[in-house]
C-alpha positions, 0 to 999 in steps of 0.5 A: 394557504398563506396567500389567501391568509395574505388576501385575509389581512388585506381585506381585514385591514381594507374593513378595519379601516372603512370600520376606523373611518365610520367611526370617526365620522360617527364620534369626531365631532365636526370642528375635529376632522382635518385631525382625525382624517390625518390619523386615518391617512397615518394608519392606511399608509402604515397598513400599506407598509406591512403588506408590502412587507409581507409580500417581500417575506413571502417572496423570499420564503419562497425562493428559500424553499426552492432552494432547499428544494434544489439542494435536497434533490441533489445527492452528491457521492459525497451524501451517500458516503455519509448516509452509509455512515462514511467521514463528512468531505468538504463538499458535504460541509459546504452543501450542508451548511448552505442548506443549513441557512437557507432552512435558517432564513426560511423558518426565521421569515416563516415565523415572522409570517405566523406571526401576522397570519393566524391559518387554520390547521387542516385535520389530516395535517401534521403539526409544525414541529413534525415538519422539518423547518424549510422542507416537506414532511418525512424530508430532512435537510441535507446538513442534518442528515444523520448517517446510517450506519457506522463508519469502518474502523481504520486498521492502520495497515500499509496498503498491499502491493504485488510483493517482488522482493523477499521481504513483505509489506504487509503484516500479517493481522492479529491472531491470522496465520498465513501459509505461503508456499512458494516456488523459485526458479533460477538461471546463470551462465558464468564465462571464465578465462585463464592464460597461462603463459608469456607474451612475445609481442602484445598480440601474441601469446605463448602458453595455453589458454583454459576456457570454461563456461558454468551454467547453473539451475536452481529450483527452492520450494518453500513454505513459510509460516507467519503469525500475526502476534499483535496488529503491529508484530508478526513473526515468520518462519521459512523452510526452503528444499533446494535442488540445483544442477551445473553444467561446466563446458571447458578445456583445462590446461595443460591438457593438450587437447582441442576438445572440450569437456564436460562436467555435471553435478547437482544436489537436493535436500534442505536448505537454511531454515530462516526467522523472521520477527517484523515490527511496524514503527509507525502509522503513515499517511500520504505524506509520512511512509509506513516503516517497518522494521525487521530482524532475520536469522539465517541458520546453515541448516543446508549442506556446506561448500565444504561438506562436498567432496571436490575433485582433488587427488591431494591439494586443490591448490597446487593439484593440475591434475584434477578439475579442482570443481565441486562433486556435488552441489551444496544446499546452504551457504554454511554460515550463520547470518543475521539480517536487520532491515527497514521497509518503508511504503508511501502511498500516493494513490493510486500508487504505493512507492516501496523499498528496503534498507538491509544489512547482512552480517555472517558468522565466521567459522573456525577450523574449516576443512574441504574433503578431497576426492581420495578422503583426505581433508584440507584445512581452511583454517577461519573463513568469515565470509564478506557481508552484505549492503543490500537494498531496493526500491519500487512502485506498485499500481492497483489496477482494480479490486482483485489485480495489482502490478509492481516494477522494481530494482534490487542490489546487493554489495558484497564484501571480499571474503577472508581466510585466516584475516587475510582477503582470499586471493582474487575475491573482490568486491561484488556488486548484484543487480536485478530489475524485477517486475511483478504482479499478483492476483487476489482470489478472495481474501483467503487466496492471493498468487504472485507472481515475480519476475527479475532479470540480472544486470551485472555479470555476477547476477543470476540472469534470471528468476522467477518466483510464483507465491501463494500466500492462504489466509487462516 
């Protein structure tokens, strides 16, 4: 239409001129003509020089509109996060404000057009207002689009890893209660030698040699109840039952025997109750890590060392006579504990870096006593065990929507204890490591399994643990 519209102003200005030029011939008179000839050269070239324009314009507008065409048809994943109501990219910019000038560039020599153009509106045809500028009816440019929807709302949550280590990265969300049973599998085998005697040579011993080879199992299932107080604030409580059995293989001395002897014991009930109040500090990001701070309590809710009856007659220090080893086993550690801590997450997708810093400190006890096999009692005096440095670092990887892989390192420091003020002879510095490897599958998002595995790397670490969770969302 613009074109025959194009055609209709040449032929209008072809008439106009023949029109011009009878009627110069017709009013000039003859003295007049060389001027009135130049005039009418004067108005051909200047008509010449608008539809030359024209031309141009309409070229333009056309390569415009293809334009808009080709970035129209272009839907990026970009656009449709944008239509589903998600955070405009830079791509998204830049293809918007592109086709934001090009719709520019066409209207403004569109209008220039009607202006030297008067078409006719056909009736069926929408008016040009209902039309977006530079594009087809019912279109719309690709910088205007308005987005469908409305975007999620970010919780400013740490990401969520297979957890490996006792404490979680998550917390738990507002007015959410989280039941996680747990079970807990461990093994250590533990060599001790004693030489009683007196050398002769270097090589050569004189006296007997005690040997003794403990090897321990323990199983803990727990249940441990959290409560999301606030999006920031949750609180966590933990009943463990413990059952452990240990086997010592040794040959004690002063015997004056060559076979080895065997010792059993074991004990079931439950364990220390523990609480836990978690505090996110911050809101990270890719560059800044999530922190979390927490504070534990540990109760002796457990049977003490001392409340089992060990295998004296009268004084395990002095007695040669009994094996001087444990009749039962105990459930808790008989000390009171508190445990401030800081996790931190970074993630960098599509990893999460993770780890902790912890300090834990026990409560001494005063007046300590060990029953004896016969009854009797033997005063400890005050026993305050050593504390302990721990902390830990690792990497988890989402490996799709529902699965998710971990690998870790954990170590403890743990101070010498002391009887009295005094460090007990023998108890020295300990350190613990463990490397650990976990994964964790979601069933949906009431049901998520754990599963962690971690394998002992000092002598006096556990050889080897495994930990199977099952965290239920309420």
């Amino acid at each position: 239409m613009k074109k025959r519209s194009l055609q209709g102003i040449r032929y209008a200005g072809c008439s106009t001129m023949l029109l011009l030029g009878g009627m110069t011939h017709a009013q000039t008179p003859p003295d007049a003509g060389p001027p009135a000839a130049a005039r009418l050269e004067s108005m051909q070239k200047e008509l010449t020089e608008q539809a030359r324009q024209l031309e141009a314009m309409q070229r333009a507008l056309a390569e415009q509109e293809a334009t808009i065409r080709e970035l129209r048809n272009t839907m990026s994943p970009d656009a449709l996060a944008r239509k589903r109501g998600g955070q405009r990219t830079g791509g998204d910019v830049a293809t918007g404000a592109a086709a934001a000038g090009a719709a520019s560039s066409a209207t403004q020599i569109n209008n220039t057009v009607q202006q030297g153009i008067q078409a006719q509106q056909q009736p069926n045809q929408a008016p040009p207002d209902a039309v977006p500028p530079g594009g087809q009816q019912g279109e719309s440019v690709a910088g205007a689009e308005e987005p469908v929807g409305r975007p999620p709302v970010a919780d400013g949550r740490p990401p969520e890893i297979a957890p490996i280590f006792d404490q979680p990265g998550v917390l738990t969300p507002a007015g959410k209660i989280i039941v996680e049973p747990s079970l807990q599998y461990g093994y250590s085998s533990n060599n001790r030698v004693a030489l009683v005697g007196y050398t002769v040579i270097p090589a050569i011993l004189i006296g007997l040699i005690d040997v003794r080879e403990v090897k321990t199992t323990t199983y803990i299932g727990a249940v441990a109840f959290r409560y999301g107080l606030t999006k920031r604030l949750e609180i966590e409580a933990k009943v463990p039952y413990v059952h452990s059995s240990s086997d010592t293989v040794s040959r004690e001395v002063f015997t004056g025997t060559a076979v080895d002897n065997v010792f059993n014991s074991s004990g079931s009930g439950l364990g220390d109750v523990e609480a836990t109040l978690r505090y996110q500090l911050n809101y990270g990001n890719e560059k800044m890590p999530y922190f979390i701070g927490w504070l534990r309590y540990k109760s002796n809710t457990g049977r003490d060392p001392f409340e089992v009856v060990t295998d004296c007659v009268t004084r395990c220090v002095s007695n040669t006579t009994g094996t001087g080893l444990p009749l039962g086993m105990p459930t808790g550690t008989g000390f009171q504990a508190i445990q401030p801590g800081v996790t931190w997450l970074l993630p960098t997708d599509p990893a999460v870096f993770f780890g902790t810093f912890s300090y834990l400190h026990n409560f001494a006890r005063d007046n300590v006593s060990r029953t004896v096999l016969n009854g009797q009692t033997e005063s400890l005096g005050k026993i305050a065990p050593g504390d302990i440095f721990q902390f830990n670092f690792g990497m988890g990887l989402s490996l799709n929507e529902h699965a998710s892989f971990s690998i870790g390192y954990d170590q403890s420091i743990i101070w010498p204890t002391k009887q009295n003020g005094q460090t007990i002879p023998g108890s020295v510095r300990i350190t613990q490591g463990t490397l650990l490897v976990g994964y964790s599958y979601r069933f949906n998002d009431r049901y998520t399994l754990n599963l962690s595995v971690g394998a002992g790397l000092t002598r006096d670490t556990p050889d080897l643990t495994v930990t199977l969770r099952l965290p239920i969302t309420f």
